[in-house]
ROKEPA-326756 format. One record per residue (C-alpha): x, y, z. Coordinates in steps of 0.5 Angstrom, whole numbers, padded with zeros to 4 digits, always signed. Layout:
XYZ...
# end
This chain:
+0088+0110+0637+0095+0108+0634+0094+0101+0631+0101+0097+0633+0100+0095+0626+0096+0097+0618+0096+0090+0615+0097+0092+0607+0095+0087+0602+0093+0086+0596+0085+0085+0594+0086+0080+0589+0091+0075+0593+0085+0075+0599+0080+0074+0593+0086+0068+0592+0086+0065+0598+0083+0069+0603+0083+0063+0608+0091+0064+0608+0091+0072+0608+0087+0071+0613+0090+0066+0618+0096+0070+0618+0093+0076+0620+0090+0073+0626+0097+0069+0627+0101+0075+0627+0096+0079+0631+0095+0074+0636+0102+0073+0636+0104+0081+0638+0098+0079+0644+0103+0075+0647+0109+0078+0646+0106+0085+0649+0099+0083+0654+0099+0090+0655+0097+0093+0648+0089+0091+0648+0085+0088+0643+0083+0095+0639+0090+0097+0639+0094+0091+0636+0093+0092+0629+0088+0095+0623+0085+0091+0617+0080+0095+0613+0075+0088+0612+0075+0088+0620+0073+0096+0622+0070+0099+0617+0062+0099+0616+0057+0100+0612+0056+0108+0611+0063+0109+0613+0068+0115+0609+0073+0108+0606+0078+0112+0604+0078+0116+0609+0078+0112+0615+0084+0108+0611+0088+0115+0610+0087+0117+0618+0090+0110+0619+0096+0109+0616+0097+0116+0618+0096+0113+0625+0099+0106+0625+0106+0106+0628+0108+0101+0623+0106+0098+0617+0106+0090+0615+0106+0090+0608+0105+0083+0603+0110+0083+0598+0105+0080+0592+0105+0080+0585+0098+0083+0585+0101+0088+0590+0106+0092+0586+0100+0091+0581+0095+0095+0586+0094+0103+0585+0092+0103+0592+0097+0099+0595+0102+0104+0591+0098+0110+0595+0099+0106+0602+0106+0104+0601+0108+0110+0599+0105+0114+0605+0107+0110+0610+0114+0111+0608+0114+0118+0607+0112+0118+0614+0118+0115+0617+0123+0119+0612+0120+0125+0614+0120+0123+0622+0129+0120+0620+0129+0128+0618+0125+0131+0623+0129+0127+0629+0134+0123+0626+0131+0116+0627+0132+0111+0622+0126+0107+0624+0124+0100+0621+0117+0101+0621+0115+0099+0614+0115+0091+0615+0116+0087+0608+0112+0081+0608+0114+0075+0601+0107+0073+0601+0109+0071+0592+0116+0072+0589+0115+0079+0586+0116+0081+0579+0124+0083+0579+0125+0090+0576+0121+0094+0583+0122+0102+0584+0127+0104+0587+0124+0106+0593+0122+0099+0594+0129+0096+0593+0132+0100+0598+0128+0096+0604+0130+0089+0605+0125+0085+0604+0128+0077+0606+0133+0075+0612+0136+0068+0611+0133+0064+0617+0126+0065+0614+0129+0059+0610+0130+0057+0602+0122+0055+0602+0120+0062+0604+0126+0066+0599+0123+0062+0593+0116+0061+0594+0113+0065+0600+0109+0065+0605+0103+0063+0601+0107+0057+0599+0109+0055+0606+0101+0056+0609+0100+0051+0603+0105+0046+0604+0104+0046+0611+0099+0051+0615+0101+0050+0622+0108+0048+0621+0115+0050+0624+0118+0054+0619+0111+0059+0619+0111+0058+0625+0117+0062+0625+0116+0067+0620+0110+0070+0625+0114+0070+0631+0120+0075+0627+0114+0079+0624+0111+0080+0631+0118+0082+0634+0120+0086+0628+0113+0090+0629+0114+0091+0637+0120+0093+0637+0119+0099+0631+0113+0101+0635+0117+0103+0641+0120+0108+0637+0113+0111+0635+0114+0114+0629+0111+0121+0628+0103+0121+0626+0101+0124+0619+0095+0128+0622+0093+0130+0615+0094+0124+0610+0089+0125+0604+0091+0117+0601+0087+0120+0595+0091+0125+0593+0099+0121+0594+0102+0119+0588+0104+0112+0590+0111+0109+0586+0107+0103+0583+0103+0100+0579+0109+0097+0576+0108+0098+0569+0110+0091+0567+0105+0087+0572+0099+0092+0571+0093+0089+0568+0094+0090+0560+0088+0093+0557+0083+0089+0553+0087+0083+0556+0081+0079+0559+0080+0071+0560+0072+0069+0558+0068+0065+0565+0064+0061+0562+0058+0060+0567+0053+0053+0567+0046+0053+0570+0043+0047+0573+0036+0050+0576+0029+0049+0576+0024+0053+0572+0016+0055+0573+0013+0050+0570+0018+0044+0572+0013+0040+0575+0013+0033+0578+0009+0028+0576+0007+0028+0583+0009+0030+0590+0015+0027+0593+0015+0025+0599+0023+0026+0600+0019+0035+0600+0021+0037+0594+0016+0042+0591+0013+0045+0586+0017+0051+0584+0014+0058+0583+0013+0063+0578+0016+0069+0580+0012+0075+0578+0013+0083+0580+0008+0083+0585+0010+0076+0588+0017+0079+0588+0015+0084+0593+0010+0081+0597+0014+0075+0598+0008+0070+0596+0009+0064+0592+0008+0067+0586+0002+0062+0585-0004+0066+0585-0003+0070+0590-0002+0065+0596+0000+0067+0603+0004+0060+0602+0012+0061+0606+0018+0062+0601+0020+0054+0599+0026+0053+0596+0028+0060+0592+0024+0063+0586+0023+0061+0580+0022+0063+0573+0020+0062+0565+0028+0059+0565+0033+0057+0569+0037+0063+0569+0032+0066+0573+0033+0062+0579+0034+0066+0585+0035+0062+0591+0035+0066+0596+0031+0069+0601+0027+0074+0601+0028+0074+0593+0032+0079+0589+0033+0081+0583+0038+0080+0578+0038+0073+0579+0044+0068+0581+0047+0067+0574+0045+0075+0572+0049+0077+0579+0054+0073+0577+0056+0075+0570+0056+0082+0573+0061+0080+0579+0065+0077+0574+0066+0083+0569+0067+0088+0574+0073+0083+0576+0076+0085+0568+0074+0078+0564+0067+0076+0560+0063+0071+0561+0058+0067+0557+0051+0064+0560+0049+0057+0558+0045+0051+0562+0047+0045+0563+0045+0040+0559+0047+0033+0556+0054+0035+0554+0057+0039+0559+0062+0034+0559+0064+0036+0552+0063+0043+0553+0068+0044+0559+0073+0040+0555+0073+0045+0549+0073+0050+0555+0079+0048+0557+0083+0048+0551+0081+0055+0550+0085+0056+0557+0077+0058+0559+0075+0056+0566+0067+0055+0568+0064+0055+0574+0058+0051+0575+0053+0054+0579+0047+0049+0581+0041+0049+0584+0041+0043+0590+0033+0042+0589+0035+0040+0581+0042+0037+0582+0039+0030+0583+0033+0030+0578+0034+0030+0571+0034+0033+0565+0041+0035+0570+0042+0029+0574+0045+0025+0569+0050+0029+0567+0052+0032+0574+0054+0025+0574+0058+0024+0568+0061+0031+0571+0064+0028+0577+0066+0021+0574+0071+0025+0570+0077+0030+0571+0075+0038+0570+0081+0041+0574+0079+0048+0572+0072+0048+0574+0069+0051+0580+0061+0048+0582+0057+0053+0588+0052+0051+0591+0047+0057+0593+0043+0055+0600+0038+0059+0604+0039+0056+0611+0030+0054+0611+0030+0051+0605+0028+0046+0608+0029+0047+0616+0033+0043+0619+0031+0035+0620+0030+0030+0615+0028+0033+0609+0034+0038+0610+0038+0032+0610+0036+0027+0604+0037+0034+0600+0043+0034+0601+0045+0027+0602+0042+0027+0595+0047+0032+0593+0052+0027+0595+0051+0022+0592+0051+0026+0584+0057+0029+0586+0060+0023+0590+0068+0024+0588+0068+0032+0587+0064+0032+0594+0071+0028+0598+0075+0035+0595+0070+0039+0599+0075+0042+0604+0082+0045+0605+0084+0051+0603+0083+0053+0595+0076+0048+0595+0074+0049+0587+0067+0045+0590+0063+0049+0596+0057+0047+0598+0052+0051+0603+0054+0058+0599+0050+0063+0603+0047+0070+0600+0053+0074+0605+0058+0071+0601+0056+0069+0595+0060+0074+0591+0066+0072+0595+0066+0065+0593+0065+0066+0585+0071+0071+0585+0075+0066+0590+0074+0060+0586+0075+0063+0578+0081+0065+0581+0083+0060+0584+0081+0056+0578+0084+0060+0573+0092+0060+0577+0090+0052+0577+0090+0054+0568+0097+0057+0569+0100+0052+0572+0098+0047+0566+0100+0051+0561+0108+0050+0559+0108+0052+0552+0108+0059+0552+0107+0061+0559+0108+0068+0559+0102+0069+0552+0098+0065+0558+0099+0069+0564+0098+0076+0560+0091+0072+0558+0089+0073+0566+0092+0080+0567+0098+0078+0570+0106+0079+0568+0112+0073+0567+0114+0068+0572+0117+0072+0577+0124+0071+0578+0129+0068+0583+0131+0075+0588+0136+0079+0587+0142+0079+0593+0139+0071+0596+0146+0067+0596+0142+0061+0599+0146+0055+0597+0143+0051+0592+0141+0044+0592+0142+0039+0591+0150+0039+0592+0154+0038+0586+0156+0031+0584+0162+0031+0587+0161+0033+0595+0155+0027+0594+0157+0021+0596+0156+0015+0592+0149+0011+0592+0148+0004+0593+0148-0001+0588+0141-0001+0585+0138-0008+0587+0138-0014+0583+0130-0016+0579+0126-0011+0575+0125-0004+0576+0119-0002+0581+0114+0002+0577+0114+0010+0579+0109+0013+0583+0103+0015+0578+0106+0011+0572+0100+0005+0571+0095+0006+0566+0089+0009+0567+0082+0007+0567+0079+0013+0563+0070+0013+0565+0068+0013+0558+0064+0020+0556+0056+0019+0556+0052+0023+0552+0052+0030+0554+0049+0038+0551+0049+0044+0553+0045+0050+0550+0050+0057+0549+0044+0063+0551+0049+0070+0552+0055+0072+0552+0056+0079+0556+0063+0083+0555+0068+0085+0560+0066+0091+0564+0068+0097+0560+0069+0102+0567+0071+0100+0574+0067+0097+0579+0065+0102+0585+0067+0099+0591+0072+0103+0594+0078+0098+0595+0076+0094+0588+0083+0097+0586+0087+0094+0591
# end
């Protein structure tokens, strides 16, 4: 098979915004559908989270195919030019097409460039010699890329348009069919980038704080509740593995996740495992490259992500749907929501039986609502800090999608000395306008503009977001500090960890 396309993309911009990533990866291959019917639905492109499976040879399979892929669409990003192994795939693939100009004398231009983010300004050689803007891509797309124009406006014209020359670009250069690289080992390519400047300084890692608010064993009500709460269970070794509730060695049915002697120990799927959720996130967060520390929420959480903030740190709740809307958390959830925590995701694990679905389902979860009413409205759109129904399978996705997010969120606050602050997160400066744009600038200078009106006669209307605010007053609040775990000191095993 030879794929009309091998989409190269940086793991951390899908971990960015992978809503966006992969919105245009399905537009543009729906969009070669259309332009050629008779490519079939196996033949039209090749993403590695789309074809490979558990057991299979990764690196392998990725060199046979951007050995075999007749072109190459390739996400410009700073995290791009940071990643060794996009290096390797770029690399690769451009041998390719010299080799088949050498071979035949066809200039083919099968490496398709796409500005997902402005890049860093100083690229190799190699990379600067392929032109990667046209200017009736527009001046939104030149200065922002398409990231910036899937934010703004998902479905809109000038998007729209960036995906129908893509798509053009990709069946015309694979017309040409580009000789195969039968025997590409990607392992053994010497890619041409990191680029030096934006690769990941070592040492230079940003600290995740991480807050519990679960139940534990021993947390029991003062009497059963008629909304089906539970008591929760102890967890114990053989509970563990038989899938009992932990009380005696019952055959009850799992309800409600497992609990242990503190609320660290909660594990809310099913069937439990060990570590559990907060352990599993710290390790997930360290192999990311930044270090977390563990502390439960308590009465001054409010205070605790304040000082978070001003230490450029971001926190991530994670919550237990059953504890949200009992104290000791209910309170201070609360007190959570009222205010303005813009650098702080909250996840809410959830087992789909816990409970079925029907009525207790829903009173759970309404309850849920009514402690986060204000953060719950910010629940959708596509880099949400707020999620809700987080299941096992993706758990591990939704933690590194809400830190980074959250942590860009840091970036965009912090003006004083911005180039010391996207160091603290990995990352190199600002990227720089491109060179060769020579996109008007605007707005016109004041002589080609024609004069304003007059301002009206009264007093001057108020500007947009200028009346006071009415600040919630802080209610008592706690929060009890438990580990901290440092950065991971190897890489994470994941084959594409990397990219």
């Amino acid at each position: 098979m030879r794929p009309y396309f091998f989409f190269s993309y940086a793991r951390r911009d899908h971990l960015a915004g992978g809503a966006f990533v992969d919105q245009f990866f399905t537009d543009l291959r729906d969009e070669l559908a259309r332009i050629e019917p008779e490519a079939g639905p196996g033949e039209l492109a090749y993403r590695d989270t789309e074809r490979l499976r558990v057991g299979d040879d990764w690196e392998r399979q990725l060199s046979r195919m951007v050995g075999a892929s007749r072109t190459m669409v390739a996400l410009y990003s700073p995290a791009y030019f940071a990643s060794d192994y996009c290096g390797k795939e770029w690399t690769a693939f451009d041998l390719r097409t010299r080799r088949h100009e050498e071979q035949t004398g066809e200039s083919v231009p099968a490496l398709i460039p796409v500005l997902w983010e402005p890049p860093p300004e100083d690229l190799p050689a190699e990379v600067r010699r392929i032109q990667y803007v046209q200017h009736d891509f527009g001046a939104e797309y030149a200065t922002g890329g398409l990231r910036h124009l899937l934010r703004t406006d998902p479905h809109g014209a000038a998007y729209r348009s960036v995906v129908r020359v893509i798509a053009e670009r990709v069946r015309e250069a694979a017309a040409w069919r580009v000789a195969e690289h039968r025997d590409l080992d990607l392992g053994r390519v010497d890619g041409c980038f990191p680029v030096p400047e934006i690769a990941v300084p070592a040492g230079r890692s940003s600290l995740v704080r991480l807050f519990v608010a679960a139940r534990w064993a021993g947390d029991r009500p003062a009497a059963a509740a008629e909304d089906g709460d539970r008591v929760p269970a102890q967890r114990s070794g053989t509970a563990a593995a038989a899938g009992t509730d932990g009380a005696g060695g019952s055959d009850e049915r799992y309800r409600g996740g497992w609990y242990g002697a503190h609320p660290r120990d909660w594990a809310p799927y099913h069937p439990p495992r060990l570590p559990s959720l907060a352990v599993q996130a710290q390790q997930v967060i360290t192999r990311a490259g930044h270090s977390t520390s563990l502390e439960t929420v308590g009465d001054d959480l409010a205070d605790a992500l304040d000082r978070a903030r001003e230490n450029n740190e971001v926190s991530v709740l994670l919550v237990d749907p059953w504890a949200a809307g009992r104290e000791p958390y209910r309170q201070a959830l609360r007190d959570f929501d009222r205010q303005n925590h813009p650098v702080t995701a909250v996840l809410l694990p959830d087992s789909s039986d816990d409970p079925p679905s029907g009525p207790a389902r829903a009173r759970l979860w309404e309850g849920v609502r009514e402690v986060f009413a204000r953060t719950w409205l910010h629940r959708s759109g596509p880099e949400p800090l707020f999620r809700i129904h987080v299941r096992r399978e993706r758990f591990e996705r939704e933690l590194l999608s809400t830190v980074t997010v959250a942590q860009n969120r840091l970036l965009d606050q912090i003006d004083d000395d911005p180039v010391t602050a996207r160091a603290q997160f990995g990352l190199g400066p600002d990227p720089r306008p491109m060179p060769g744009l020579t996109i008007p600038a605007w707005p016109p200078p004041a002589a080609s503009r024609p004069p304003e009106p007059p301002a009206p006669a009264g007093p001057p209307l108020p500007r947009p977001g200028s009346a006071p605010g009415n600040g919630a007053a802080p209610g008592a609040r706690a929060a009890r500090h438990e580990q901290t775990v440092p950065p991971a000191t190897r890489a994470p095993s994941e084959g594409e960890a990397d990219r």
